[in-house]
N, C-alpha and C positions, 0 to 999 in steps of 0.2 A: 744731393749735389748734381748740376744738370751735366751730361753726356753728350757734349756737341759732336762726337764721333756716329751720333745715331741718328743726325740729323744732315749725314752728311752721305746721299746719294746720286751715281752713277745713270742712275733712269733718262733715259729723252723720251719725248714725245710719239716719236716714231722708231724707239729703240727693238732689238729683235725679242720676240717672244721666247728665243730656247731658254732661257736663264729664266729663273725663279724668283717671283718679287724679291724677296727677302737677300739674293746674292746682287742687288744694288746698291747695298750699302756697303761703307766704306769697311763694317768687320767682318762681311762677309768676303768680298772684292779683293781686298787687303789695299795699303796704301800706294802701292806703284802702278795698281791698275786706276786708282783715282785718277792719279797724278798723267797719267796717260790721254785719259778720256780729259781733262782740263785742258792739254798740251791740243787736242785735238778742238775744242771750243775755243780755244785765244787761237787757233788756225782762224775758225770759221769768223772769226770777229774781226781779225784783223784786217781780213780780206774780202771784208764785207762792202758793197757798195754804202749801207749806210753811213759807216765809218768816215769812208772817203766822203761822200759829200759835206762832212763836216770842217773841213776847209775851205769851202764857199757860204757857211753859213754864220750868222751873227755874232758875238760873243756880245759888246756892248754898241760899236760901232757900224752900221751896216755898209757893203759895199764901198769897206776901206780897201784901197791903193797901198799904204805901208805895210808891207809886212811886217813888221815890227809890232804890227798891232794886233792882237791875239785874233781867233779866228774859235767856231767852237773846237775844232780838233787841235788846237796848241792850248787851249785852257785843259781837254780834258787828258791831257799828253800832263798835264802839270797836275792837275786831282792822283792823278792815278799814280805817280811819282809819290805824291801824301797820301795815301792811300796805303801803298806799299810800305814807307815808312811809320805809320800809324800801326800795324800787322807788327811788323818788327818788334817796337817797342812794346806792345801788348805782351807776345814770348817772354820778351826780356824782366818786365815788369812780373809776368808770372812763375819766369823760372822753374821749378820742380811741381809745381802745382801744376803745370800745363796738363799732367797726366791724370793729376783728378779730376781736372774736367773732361778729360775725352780728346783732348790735345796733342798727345803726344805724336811723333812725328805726324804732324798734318802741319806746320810751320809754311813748308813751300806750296804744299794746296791753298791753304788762306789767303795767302800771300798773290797767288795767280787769281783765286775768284776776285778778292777785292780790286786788285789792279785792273779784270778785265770788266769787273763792273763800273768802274769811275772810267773808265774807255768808253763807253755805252751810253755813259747816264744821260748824257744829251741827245742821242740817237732820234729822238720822237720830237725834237722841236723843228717846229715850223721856219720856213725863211721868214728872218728879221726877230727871231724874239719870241720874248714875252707877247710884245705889241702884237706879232704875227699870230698866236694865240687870243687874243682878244678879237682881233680882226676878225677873225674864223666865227669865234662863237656869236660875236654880235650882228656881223651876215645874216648867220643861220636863224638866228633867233630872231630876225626881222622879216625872213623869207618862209620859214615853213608853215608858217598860218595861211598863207596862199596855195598850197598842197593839198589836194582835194583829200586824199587819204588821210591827212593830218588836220583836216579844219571839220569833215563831216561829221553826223553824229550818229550813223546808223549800224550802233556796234552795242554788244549786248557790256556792262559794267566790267566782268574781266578783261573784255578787250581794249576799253577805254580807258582803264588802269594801264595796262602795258604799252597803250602808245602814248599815253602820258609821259612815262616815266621814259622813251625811246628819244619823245622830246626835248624831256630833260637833258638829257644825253647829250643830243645831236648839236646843245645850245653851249653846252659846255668842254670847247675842245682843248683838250690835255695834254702835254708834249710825255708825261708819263707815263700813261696809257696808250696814247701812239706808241713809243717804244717797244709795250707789252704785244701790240697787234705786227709792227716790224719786225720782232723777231719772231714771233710764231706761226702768223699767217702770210704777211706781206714777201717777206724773203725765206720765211722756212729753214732760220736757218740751224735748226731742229739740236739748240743745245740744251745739255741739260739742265735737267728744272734746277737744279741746285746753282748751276751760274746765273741764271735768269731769275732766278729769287731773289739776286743779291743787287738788283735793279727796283726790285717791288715796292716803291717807296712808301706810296702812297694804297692802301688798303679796299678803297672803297670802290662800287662799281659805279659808272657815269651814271647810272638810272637812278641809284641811291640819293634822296636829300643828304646836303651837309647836314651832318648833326651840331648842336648846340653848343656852345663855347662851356666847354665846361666837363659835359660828359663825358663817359667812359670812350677811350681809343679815339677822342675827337682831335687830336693832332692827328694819330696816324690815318684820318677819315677827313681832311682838312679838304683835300682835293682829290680827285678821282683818279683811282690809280690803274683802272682796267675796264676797259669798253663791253658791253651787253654781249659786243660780237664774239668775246674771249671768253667769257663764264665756263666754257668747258674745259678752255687750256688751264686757264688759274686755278678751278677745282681739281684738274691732274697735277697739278704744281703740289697742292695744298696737300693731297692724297700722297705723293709721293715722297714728299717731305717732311709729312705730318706736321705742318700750320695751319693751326686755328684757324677760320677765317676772321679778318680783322684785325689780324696778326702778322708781323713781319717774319724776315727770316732774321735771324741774329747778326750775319755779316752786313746785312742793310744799313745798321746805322756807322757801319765803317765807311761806307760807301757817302752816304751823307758828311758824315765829319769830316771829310776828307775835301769835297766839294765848299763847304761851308770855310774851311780853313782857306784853298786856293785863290776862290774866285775874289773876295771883298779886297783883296791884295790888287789882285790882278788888274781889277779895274780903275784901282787909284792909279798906279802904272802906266795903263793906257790913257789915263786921264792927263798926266803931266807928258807923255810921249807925246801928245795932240796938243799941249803948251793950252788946255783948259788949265789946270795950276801948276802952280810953280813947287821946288821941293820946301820953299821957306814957308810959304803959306799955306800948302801944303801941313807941313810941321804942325805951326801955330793951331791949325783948324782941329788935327786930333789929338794935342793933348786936351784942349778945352774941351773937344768933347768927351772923351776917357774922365776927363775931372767931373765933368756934370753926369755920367752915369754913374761915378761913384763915390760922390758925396754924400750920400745917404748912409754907405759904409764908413768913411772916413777914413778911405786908406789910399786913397790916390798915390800918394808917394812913399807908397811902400813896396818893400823891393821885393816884388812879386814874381820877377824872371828873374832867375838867375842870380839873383842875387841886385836887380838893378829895377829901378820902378819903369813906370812904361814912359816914364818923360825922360827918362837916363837914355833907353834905347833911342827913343827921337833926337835926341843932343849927340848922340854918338854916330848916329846918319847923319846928321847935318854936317857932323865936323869931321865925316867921309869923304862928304858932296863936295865941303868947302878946299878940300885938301887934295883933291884929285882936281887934272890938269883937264883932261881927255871925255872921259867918258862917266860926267860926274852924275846923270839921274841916276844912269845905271850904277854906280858905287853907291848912292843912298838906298836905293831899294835893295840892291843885295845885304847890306849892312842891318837893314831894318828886318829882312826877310828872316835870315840868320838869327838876329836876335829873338823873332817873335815864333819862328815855326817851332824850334824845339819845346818852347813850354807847353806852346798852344797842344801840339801832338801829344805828349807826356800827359797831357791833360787830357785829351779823349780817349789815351788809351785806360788811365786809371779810372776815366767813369762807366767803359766797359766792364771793367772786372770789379767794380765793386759792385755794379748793377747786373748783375752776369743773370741773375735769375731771370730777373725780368727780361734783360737781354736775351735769355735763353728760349723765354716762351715768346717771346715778339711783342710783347706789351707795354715794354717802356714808351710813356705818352710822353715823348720830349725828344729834343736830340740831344746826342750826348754833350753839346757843347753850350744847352741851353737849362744852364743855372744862375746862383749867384757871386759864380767866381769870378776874380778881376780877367781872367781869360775869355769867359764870356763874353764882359765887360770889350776888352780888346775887339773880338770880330763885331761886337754890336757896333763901337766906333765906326772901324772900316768900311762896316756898310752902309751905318748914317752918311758919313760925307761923303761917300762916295755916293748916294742918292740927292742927299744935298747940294751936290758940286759939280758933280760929274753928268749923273744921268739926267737931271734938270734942266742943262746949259740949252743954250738956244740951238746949237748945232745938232746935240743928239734926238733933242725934241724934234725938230724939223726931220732928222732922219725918218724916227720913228713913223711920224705924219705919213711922209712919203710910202714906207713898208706898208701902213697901216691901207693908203689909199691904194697900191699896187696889189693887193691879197684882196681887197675889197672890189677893184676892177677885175680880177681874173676870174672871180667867184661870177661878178654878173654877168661877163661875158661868158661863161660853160654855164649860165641858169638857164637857157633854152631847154639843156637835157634833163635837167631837174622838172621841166613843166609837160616834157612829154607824159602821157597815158603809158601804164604800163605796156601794153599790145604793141604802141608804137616803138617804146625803148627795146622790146624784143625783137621786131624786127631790122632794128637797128643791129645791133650784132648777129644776127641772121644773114647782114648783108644785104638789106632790101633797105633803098631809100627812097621809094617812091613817094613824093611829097613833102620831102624833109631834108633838102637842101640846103640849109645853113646848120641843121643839128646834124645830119650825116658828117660834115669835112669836121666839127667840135669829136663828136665822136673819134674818130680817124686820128685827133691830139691827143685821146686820152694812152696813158701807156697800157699796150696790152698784159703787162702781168697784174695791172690793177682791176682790170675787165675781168680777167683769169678769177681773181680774187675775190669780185663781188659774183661772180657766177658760183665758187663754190660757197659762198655765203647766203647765197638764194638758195640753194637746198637744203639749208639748216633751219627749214619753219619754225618757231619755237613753241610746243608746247604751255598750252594755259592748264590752271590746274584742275579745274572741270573735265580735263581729255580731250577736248578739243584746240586746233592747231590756230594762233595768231592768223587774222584777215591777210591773206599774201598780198592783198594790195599792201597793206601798211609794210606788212615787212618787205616787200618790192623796194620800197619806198628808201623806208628806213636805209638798203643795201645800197640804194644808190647815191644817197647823201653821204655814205662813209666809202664810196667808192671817190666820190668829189674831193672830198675832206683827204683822203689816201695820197690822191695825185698833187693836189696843192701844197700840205704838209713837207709831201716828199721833195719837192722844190729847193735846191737854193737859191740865194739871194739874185744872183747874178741871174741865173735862169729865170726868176719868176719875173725880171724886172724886164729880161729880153721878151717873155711871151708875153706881157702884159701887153709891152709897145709894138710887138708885130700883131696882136688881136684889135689892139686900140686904133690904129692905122686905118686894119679893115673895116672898122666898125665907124670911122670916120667920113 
């Protein structure tokens, strides 16, 4: 039977060396020094700059005016809320068993890692989105063939292997692996591996191929979960918590469920707040769909919450909506919310614990809420129309364009510094601009703690396994496209749209 009490350590990054590995654990520490050192990590979180920028940055709609319309820091203010309540009922659901798993008083520890990972979970995306992510990789992936260190061929087979794969990388930018590089290099802000594990969603390093639909861990390797530049923090993660690599940590898929549960809501929400639909059509749109994902089972209208099918819960919002004078979307969505989160929750807590092994060793290839329950069924709904209805509509589209073209302008306005010669970019932060007069004042935009950050990143040559050290041009290289990727990432909305239009000014 697994022992999640052993998988539960006190260790940071840059923790003091008096104490003895083995008194980072939660049996040795005892539980009030955990609970301590957590209280001290939701300090460092909360009062992180990253945090805060998630208020200016996208949830579905970019550089909305309503506040009424979620932002990523009110979406993940609401994960983390389901989050917290998902922990709960897991206790509840296990009741006296809590202690044969290694549970016992660790109730308010769980309860804080999971809350302050669904805090987090968005921390690494870029202004605007997804879109904003694409933007990035399909730049990169269209400019570094023009990168003398990246296009030449005058490198012996190991080294041509490792900038391969650094390509890969640099083509592929990740808001989850952003995350993993935010909190451990970018801000430093040197929590422990055990709350920072419970963000690890994704498994695989950017250099790594996606593996094959099908194969072992190829969910939890779906998308890249930690950058080339992190491989020694993630192996201290992995070392100090004792995860496989390729493997999660066990609170991660809380973290997920919790996320999966908030958002497909949320954006229907913001979708009728923006008067895209209405609460009626609205309606109509997800029982039909609810009926056609689960017609193959034949139980559409069986009373799978609560006692009530999911078309009962739609007929009971509507005759909220229809019944309230004042404030009637918001009486449908609470009505609907209410009816749907307690199953939905109930349900990813029960697929934790019955999956608890594989939860245990981080190898459940799935999330918890991706079965063939009518619950699954439900968030499948939510986020078909919601892609169908909402993120389609010509207005979001058009947003997106817009993001997509502003990340794509900013990128080629700071490409001067990507085309300097290494000697010249060093002279550049040396202070010497002679002859480089539009890349010197680029420079001078870039934030110095990201400078800070690719310079201790140039000292980290990496190792080929012949004994000899990767081409420094390459890895020069490689440092300064993830010093690029750092600064624009770190961007909100509002900001990336102001630099864009006072670079594009100049450049006019």
């Amino acid at each position: 039977m697994p022992d999640l009490s052993s998988r539960f350590s006190i260790q940071r990054p840059y923790h003091s060396r008096e104490q003895a590995p083995d008194s980072y654990l939660v049996g040795r520490c005892g539980v009030r020094v955990l609970e301590k050192q957590l209280e001290s990590d939701r300090g460092r979180i909360i009062n992180s700059a990253a945090v805060r920028r998630l208020q200016q940055k996208t949830q579905v709609f970019p550089l909305e005016h309503n506040a009424a319309v979620r932002s990523r820091l009110t979406h993940s203010l609401e994960v983390q809320q389901t989050g917290r309540f998902i922990v709960r009922t897991i206790f509840e659901q296990l009741g006296d068993r809590a202690t044969a798993y290694g549970l016992d008083g660790l109730e308010r520890a769980t309860e804080t890692l999971v809350e302050m990972a669904c805090l987090m979970h968005d921390i690494g995306n870029p202004p605007f989105g997804h879109f904003g992510e694409e933007a990035i990789s399909h730049w990169f992936e269209r400019v570094l063939p023009e990168l003398s260190p990246f296009s030449n061929g005058h490198l012996n087979p190991q080294q041509t292997a490792l900038r391969g794969e650094l390509l890969r990388e640099l083509s592929s930018f990740e808001g989850n692996a952003q995350a993993i590089r935010l909190i451990s290099q970018l801000q430093k802000l040197n929590l422990t591996y055990l709350q920072t594990a419970c963000i690890f969603k994704y498994t695989r390093c950017a250099t790594e191929a996606k593996p094959a639909k099908g194969s072992p861990l190829a969910y939890l390797k779906k998308k890249p979960g930690y950058y080339f530049s992190e491989r020694k923090f993630v192996a201290g993660m992995q070392e100090a918590l004792d995860m496989v690599p390729g493997h999660r940590f066990p609170l991660t898929y809380l973290m997920e469920a919790a996320d999966d549960i908030a958002y497909c809501m949320a954006d229907l929400e913001d979708g009728v707040d923006k008067e895209i639909l209405t609460c009626n059509h609205l309606a109509a749109l997800l029982k039909a769909q609810y009926r056609e994902l689960r017609a193959p089972f034949g139980d559409a209208d069986a009373p799978g919450f609560r006692g009530k099918s999911f078309a009962d819960l739609i007929d009971s919002a509507l005759g909220r909506w229809q019944r309230e004078s004042i404030n009637k979307e918001h009486e449908f969505f609470v009505s609907l919310r209410v009816g749907l989160i307690h199953p939905l929750v109930e349900h990813a807590a029960s697929r934790f614990v019955d999956n608890i092994d594989a939860v245990f060793e981080g190898n459940l290839n799935r999330a918890l809420l991706e079965d063939d329950s009518p619950c699954h069924a439900v968030v499948e709904t939510l986020k078909r129309v919601a892609i169908r209805h909402v993120f389609s509509v010509a207005e979001v589209e058009t947003l997106e364009l817009q993001g997509y073209r502003i990340i794509s302008g900013l990128l080629e306005h700071y490409k001067p510094l990507l085309m300097l010669t290494m000697e010249q970019f060093e002279r550049l932060y040396q202070g010497d601009k002679r002859g480089l007069l539009i890349e010197s004042r680029l420079f001078h935009r870039l934030p110095p703690k990201h400078v800070k950050a690719y310079l201790s990143l140039l000292g980290s040559v990496p190792w080929l396994v012949d004994g000899e050290k990767l081409s420094l041009e390459v890895w020069e290289r490689y440092c300064r496209c993830r010093l690029l990727q750092d600064m624009i990432s770190g961007m909100t909305d509002q900001f990336a749209l102001d630099e864009y239009k006072a670079l594009s000014v100049i450049g006019s």
